[in-house]
C-alpha positions as CSV (number, residue, x, y, z in Angstrom):
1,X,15.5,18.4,5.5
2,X,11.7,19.1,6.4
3,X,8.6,18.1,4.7
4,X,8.2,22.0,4.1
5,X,11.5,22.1,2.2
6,X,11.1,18.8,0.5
7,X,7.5,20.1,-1.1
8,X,9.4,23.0,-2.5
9,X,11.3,20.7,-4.2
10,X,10.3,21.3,-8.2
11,X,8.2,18.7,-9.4
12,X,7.6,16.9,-5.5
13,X,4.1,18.8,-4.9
14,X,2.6,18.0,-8.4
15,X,3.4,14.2,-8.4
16,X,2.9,14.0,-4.8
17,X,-0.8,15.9,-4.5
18,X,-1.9,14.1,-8.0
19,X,-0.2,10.9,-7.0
20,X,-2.4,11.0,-3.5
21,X,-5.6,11.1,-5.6
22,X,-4.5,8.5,-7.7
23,X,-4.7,6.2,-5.0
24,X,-8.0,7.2,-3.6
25,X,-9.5,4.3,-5.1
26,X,-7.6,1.7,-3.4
27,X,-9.0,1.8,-0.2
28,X,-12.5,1.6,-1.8
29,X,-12.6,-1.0,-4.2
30,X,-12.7,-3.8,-1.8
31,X,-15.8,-2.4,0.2
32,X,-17.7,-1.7,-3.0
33,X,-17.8,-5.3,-4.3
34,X,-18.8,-6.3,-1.8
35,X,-21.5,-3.8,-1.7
36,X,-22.3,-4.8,-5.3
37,X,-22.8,-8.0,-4.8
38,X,-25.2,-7.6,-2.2
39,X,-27.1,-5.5,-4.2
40,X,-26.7,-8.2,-7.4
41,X,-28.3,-10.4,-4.2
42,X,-25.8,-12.2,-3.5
43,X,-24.3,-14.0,-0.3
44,X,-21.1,-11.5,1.5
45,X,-19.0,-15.2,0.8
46,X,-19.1,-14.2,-2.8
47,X,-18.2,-10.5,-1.8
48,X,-15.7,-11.1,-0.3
49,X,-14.6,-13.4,-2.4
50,X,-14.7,-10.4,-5.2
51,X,-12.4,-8.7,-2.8
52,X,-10.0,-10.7,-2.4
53,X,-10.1,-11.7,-6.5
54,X,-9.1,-8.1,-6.7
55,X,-6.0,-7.9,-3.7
56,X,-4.6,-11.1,-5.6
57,X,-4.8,-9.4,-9.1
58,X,-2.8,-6.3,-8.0
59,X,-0.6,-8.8,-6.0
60,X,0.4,-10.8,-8.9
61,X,0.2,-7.8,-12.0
62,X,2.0,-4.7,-9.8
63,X,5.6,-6.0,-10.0
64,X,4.8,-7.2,-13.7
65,X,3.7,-3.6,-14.5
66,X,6.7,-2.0,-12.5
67,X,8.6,-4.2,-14.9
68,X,7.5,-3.0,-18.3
69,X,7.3,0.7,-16.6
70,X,11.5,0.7,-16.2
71,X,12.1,-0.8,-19.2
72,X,9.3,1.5,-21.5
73,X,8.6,4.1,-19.3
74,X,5.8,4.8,-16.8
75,X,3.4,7.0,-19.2
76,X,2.9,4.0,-21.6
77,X,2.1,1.2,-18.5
78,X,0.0,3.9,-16.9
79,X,-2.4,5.1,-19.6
80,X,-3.1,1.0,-20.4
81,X,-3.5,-0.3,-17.2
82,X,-5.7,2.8,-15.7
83,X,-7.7,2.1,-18.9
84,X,-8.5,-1.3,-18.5
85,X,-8.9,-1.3,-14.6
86,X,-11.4,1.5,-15.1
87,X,-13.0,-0.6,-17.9
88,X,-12.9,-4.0,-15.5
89,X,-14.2,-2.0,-13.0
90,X,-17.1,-0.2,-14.8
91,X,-18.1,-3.6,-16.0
92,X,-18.7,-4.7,-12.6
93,X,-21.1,-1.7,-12.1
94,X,-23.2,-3.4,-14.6
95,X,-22.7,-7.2,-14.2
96,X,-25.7,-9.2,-14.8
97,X,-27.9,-10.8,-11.1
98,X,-26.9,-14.6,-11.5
99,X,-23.4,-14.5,-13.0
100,X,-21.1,-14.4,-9.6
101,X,-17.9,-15.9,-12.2
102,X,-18.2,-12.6,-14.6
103,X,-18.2,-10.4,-10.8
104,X,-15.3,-12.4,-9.9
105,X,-12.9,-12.6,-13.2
106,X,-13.6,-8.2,-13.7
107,X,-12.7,-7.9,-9.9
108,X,-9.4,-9.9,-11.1
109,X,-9.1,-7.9,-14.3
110,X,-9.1,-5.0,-11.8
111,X,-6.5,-6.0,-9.7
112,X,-4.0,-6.9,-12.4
113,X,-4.4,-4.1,-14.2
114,X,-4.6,-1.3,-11.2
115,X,-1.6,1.1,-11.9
116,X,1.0,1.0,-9.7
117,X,0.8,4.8,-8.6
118,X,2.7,4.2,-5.1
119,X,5.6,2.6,-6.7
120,X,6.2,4.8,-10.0
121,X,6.2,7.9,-7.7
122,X,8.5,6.4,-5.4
123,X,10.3,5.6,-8.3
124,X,10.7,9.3,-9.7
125,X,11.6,10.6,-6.5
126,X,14.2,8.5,-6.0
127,X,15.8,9.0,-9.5
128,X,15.3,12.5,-9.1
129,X,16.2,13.4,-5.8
130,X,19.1,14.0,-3.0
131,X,19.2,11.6,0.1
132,X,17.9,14.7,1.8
133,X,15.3,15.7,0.1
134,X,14.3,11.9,-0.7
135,X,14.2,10.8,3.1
136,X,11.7,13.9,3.7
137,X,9.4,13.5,0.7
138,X,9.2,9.4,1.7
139,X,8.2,10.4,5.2
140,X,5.7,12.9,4.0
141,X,4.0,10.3,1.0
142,X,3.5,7.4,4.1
143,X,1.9,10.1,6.2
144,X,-0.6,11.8,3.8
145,X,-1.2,8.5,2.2
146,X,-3.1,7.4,5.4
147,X,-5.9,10.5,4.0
148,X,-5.9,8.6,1.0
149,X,-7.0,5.5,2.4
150,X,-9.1,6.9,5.1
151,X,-11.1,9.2,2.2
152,X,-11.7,6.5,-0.5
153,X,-14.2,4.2,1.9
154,X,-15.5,7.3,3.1
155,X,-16.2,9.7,0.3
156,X,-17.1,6.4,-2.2
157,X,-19.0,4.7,0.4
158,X,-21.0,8.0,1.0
159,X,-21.9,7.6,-2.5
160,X,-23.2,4.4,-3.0
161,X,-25.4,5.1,0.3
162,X,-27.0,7.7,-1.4
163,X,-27.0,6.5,-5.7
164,X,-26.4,3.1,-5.1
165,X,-23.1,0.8,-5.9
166,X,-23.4,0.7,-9.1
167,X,-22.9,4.6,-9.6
168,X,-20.4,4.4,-6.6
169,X,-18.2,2.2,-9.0
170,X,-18.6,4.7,-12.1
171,X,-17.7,7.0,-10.2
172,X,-14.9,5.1,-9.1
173,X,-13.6,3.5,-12.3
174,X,-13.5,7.9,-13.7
175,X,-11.7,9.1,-10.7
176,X,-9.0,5.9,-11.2
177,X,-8.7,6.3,-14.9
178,X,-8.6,10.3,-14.7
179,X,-6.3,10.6,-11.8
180,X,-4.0,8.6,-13.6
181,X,-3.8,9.6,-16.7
182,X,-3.3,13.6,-15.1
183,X,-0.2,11.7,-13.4
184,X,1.1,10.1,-16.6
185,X,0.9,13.4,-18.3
186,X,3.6,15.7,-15.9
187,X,7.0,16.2,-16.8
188,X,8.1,13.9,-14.0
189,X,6.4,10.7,-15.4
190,X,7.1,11.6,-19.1
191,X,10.9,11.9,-18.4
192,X,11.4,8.3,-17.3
193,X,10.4,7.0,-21.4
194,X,14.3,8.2,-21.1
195,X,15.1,5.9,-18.6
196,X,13.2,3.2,-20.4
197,X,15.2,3.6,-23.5
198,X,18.0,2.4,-23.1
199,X,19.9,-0.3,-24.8
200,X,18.5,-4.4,-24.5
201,X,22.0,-5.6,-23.0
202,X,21.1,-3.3,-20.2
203,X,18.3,-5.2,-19.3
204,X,19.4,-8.6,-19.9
205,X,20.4,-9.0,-16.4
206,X,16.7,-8.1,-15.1
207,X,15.2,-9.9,-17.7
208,X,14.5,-13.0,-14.8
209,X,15.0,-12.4,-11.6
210,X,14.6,-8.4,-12.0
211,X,14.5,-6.6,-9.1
212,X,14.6,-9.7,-7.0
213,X,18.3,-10.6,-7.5
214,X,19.4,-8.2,-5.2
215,X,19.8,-9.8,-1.7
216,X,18.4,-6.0,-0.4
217,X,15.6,-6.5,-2.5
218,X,14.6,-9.6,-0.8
219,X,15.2,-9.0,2.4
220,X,12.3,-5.8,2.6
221,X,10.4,-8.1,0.4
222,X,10.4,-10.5,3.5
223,X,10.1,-7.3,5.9
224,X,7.2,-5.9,3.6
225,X,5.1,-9.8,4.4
226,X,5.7,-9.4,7.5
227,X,4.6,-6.2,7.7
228,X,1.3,-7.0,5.8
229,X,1.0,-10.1,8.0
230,X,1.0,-7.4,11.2
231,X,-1.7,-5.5,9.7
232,X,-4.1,-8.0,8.1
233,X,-4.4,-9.8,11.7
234,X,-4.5,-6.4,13.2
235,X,-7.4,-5.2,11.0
236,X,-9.4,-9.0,11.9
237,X,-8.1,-8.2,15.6
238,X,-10.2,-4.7,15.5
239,X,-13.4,-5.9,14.3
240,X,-13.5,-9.1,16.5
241,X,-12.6,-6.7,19.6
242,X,-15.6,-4.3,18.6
243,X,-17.6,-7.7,18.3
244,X,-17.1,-9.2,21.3
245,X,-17.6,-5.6,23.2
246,X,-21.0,-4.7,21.3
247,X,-19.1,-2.3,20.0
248,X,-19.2,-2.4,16.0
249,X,-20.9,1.2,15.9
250,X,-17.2,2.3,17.1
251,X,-15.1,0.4,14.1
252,X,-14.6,3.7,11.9
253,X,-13.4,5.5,15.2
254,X,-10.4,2.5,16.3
255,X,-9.7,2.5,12.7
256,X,-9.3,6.1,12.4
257,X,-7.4,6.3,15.4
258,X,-5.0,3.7,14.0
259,X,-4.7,5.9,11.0
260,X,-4.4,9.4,12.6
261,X,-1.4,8.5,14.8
262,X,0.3,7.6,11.8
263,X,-0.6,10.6,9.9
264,X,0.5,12.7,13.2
265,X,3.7,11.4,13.8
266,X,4.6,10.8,10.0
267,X,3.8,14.5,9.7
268,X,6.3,15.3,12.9
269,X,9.1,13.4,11.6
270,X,9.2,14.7,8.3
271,X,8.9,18.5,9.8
272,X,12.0,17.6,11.9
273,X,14.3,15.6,10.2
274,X,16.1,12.6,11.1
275,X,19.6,11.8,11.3
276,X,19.9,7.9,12.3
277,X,21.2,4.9,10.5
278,X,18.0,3.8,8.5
279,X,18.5,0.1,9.0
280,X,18.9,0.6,12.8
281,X,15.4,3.0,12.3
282,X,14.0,0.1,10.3
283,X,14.7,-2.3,12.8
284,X,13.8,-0.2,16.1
285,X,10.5,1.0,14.4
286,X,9.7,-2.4,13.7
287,X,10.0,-3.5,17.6
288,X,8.6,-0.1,18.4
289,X,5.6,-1.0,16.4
290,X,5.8,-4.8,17.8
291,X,5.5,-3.4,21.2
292,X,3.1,-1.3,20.9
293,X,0.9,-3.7,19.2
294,X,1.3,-6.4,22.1
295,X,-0.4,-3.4,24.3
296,X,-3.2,-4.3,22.5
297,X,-3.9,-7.4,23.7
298,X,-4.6,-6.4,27.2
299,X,-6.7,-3.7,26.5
300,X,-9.9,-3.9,28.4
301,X,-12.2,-1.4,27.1
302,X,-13.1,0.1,23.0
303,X,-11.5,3.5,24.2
304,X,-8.0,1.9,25.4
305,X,-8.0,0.1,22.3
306,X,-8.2,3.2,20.4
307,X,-5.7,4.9,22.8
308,X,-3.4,2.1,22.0
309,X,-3.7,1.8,18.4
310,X,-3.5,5.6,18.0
311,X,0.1,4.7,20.0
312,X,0.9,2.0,17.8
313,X,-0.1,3.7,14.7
314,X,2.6,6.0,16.0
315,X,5.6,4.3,14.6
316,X,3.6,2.7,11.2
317,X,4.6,6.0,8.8
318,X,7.9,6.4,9.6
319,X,8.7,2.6,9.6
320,X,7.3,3.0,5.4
321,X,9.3,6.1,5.2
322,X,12.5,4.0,5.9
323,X,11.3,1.2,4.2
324,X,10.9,2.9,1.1
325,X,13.7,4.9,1.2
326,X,16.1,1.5,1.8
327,X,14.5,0.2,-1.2
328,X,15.4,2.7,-3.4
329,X,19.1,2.1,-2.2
330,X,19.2,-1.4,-2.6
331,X,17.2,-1.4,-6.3
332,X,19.0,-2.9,-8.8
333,X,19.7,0.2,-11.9
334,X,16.6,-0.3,-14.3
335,X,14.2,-2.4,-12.0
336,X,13.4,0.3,-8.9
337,X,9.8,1.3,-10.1
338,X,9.6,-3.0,-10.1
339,X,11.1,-3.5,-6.9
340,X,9.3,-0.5,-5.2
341,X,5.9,-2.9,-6.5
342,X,7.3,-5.8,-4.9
343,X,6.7,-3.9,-2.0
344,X,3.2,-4.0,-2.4
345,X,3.0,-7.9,-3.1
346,X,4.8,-8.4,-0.2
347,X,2.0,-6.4,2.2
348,X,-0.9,-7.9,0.2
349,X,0.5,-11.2,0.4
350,X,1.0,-10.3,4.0
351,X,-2.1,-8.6,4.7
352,X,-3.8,-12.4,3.3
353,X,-1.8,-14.4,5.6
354,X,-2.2,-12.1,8.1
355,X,-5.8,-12.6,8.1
356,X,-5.9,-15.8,7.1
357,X,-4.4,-16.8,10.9
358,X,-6.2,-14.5,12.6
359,X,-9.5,-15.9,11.7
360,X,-8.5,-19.4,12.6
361,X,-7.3,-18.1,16.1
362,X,-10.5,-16.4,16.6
363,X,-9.6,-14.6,19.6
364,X,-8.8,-10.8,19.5
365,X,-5.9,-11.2,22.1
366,X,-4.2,-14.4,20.0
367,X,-5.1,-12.0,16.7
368,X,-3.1,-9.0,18.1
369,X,0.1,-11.3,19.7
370,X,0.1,-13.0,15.7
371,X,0.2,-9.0,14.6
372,X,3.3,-8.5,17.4
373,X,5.0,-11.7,16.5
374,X,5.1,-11.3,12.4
375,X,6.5,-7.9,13.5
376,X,8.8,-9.1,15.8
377,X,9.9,-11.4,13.3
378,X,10.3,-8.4,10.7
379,X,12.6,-6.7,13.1
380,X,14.8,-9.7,13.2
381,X,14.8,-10.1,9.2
382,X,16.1,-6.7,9.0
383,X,19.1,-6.8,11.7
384,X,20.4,-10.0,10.9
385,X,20.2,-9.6,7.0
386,X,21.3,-5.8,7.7
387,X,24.8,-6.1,5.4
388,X,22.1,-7.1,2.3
389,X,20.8,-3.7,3.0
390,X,24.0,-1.8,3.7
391,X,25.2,-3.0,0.4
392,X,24.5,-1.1,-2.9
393,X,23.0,-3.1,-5.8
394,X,25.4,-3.6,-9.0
395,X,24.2,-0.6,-11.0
């Protein structure tokens, strides 16, 4: 099935193209608190500090929200959450000079209540569609979601150059609260308050472990740290690289190279199709990937770093395509919008640690083995825990 045929699909175009803006503001947030609180005066520690408040927010409140979205349907979670993110993150916009705690708990309010877009799509699709189409439409999401992230820092960031933060994070707080709300309103989201209703004694066996007590479930949450882990000491990797070359000037160009491999070849595999065994895919993408990101260590030079992370970047949407798609297999019935938001703790968790060891290794060569190593160690999670994955959850 190709990404051509899989748009065609009724409904995949209008969640996917609305879903896409919905996430816009991801990428963003982060850059503009910590713009804010320069402007507020004060130090980038309690920037990034902000930052972070809001990565471990979305962390901890994503799979709560996925919860409550398969048991009362998506439009209810959405249309609260986007409401009070936008509202936590409005208030930011106008936090008083001198009160770093009040920056700090909104930037947390933010993260827990951010609606979990990427997982409630995934969600819909996976309900809604055949294996066929599903595969396609998964490849196709991890490849156009790299535009996402690549136009948030630079369409927001444009703005707060030119009106300041504050109006950067207006701006921010509508398109987040708008693009949602447009989502919770099609068909495709509104017909899931029927997959919510459903009887209590349904639930009762999700009511504590949720998505979680599936063995499949647990496994890609381990691949999904791992996976995080990878990219947060990746990311570090970049900027110490540019660093110690002199070359900061050329950080949007290695981390658009990075991005625009894995917008090319997600793009080429969903066009074409594939046929293989997805936890064999899983598994050879994440060595694939683990390979090409040891390449990075011997780079001598900011263009063969790019070269090599537009290589590596090569295999990083069709390993989520097969990710996702594994997930939706293994879900338990009731908990898949949860368990597709596990996914999301699991890389922010990662992406944390990730960066976490890479600063304390301080070189870029160490950074970028850590990045190959945590995938290497992915790749093993997923062959020898393959039969959790082979196995369909009790439904």
């Amino acid at each position: 099935m190709s990404a051509l045929s899989a748009v065609r699909t009724p409904g995949v175009a209008r969640t996917l193209g609305l879903s896409l803006v919905a996430r816009i503001p991801d990428g963003a947030i982060g850059l503009l608190l910590v713009l804010q609180a320069r402007h507020l005066g004060y130090s980038y520690a309690i920037g990034g500090l902000a930052s972070a408040a809001t990565a471990v927010g979305m962390a901890v409140g994503t799979p709560l929200l996925g919860r409550v979205a398969d048991r009362r349907g998506q439009p209810l979670v959405l249309h609260l959450s986007a409401a009070l993110a936008a509202l936590c993150l409005a208030g930011t916009a106008f936090a008083p000079a001198g009160a770093p705690g009040l920056l700090i708990a909104l930037a947390i309010g933010c993260g827990l209540a951010l609606p979990p877009i990427a997982a409630c799509v995934r969600a819909i699709w996976s309900r809604a569609l055949a294996p066929r189409h599903l595969d396609a439409t998964l490849t196709l999401d991890a490849s156009l979601q790299e535009i996402a992230f690549m136009l948030g820092p630079l369409v927001l960031a444009s703005i707060a150059t030119l009106a300041g933060a504050r109006a950067a994070l207006v701006a921010t707080a509508l398109l987040l609260w708008s693009s949602t709300s447009a989502f919770a309103l099609t068909p495709e989201a509104r017909a899931t308050r029927v997959v919510g209703a459903r009887p209590a004694r349904e639930h009762d066996s999700s009511s504590g472990a949720g998505a979680l007590r599936a063995s499949g479930v647990r496994t890609l949450l381990g691949v999904s740290v791992a996976l995080g882990a990878a990219f947060g000491a990746t990311e570090i990797g970049i900027i110490a690289f540019a660093g110690d070359h002199h070359a900061n000037g050329s950080l949007g160009l290695l981390y658009a190279a990075w991005s625009v491999g894995s917008l090319i070849a997600g793009l080429v595999v969903a066009q074409r199709g594939h046929s293989a065994d997805p936890v064999r895919r899983a598994g050879a993408l994440l060595g694939l990937l683990a390979g090409g990101t040891t390449l990075l260590t011997f780079a001598p030079s900011t263009l063969w770093l790019a070269g090599g992370l537009f290589l590596a970047g090569a295999a990083v949407a069709p390993l989520f395509a097969v990710v996702y798609a594994l997930m939706g297999q293994v879900a338990p019935a009731g908990t898949v919008t949860e368990a597709y938001a596990w996914e999301t703790t699991g890389i922010m968790g990662g992406i944390a640690i990730g960066s976490a060891v890479a600063g304390a290794i301080g070189a870029p060569s160490g950074m970028f083995a850590a990045a190959a190593a945590a995938l290497l160690l992915g790749a093993f999670t997923v062959l020898r825990r393959a039969r959790t994955l082979r196995t369909p959850a009790a439904r």
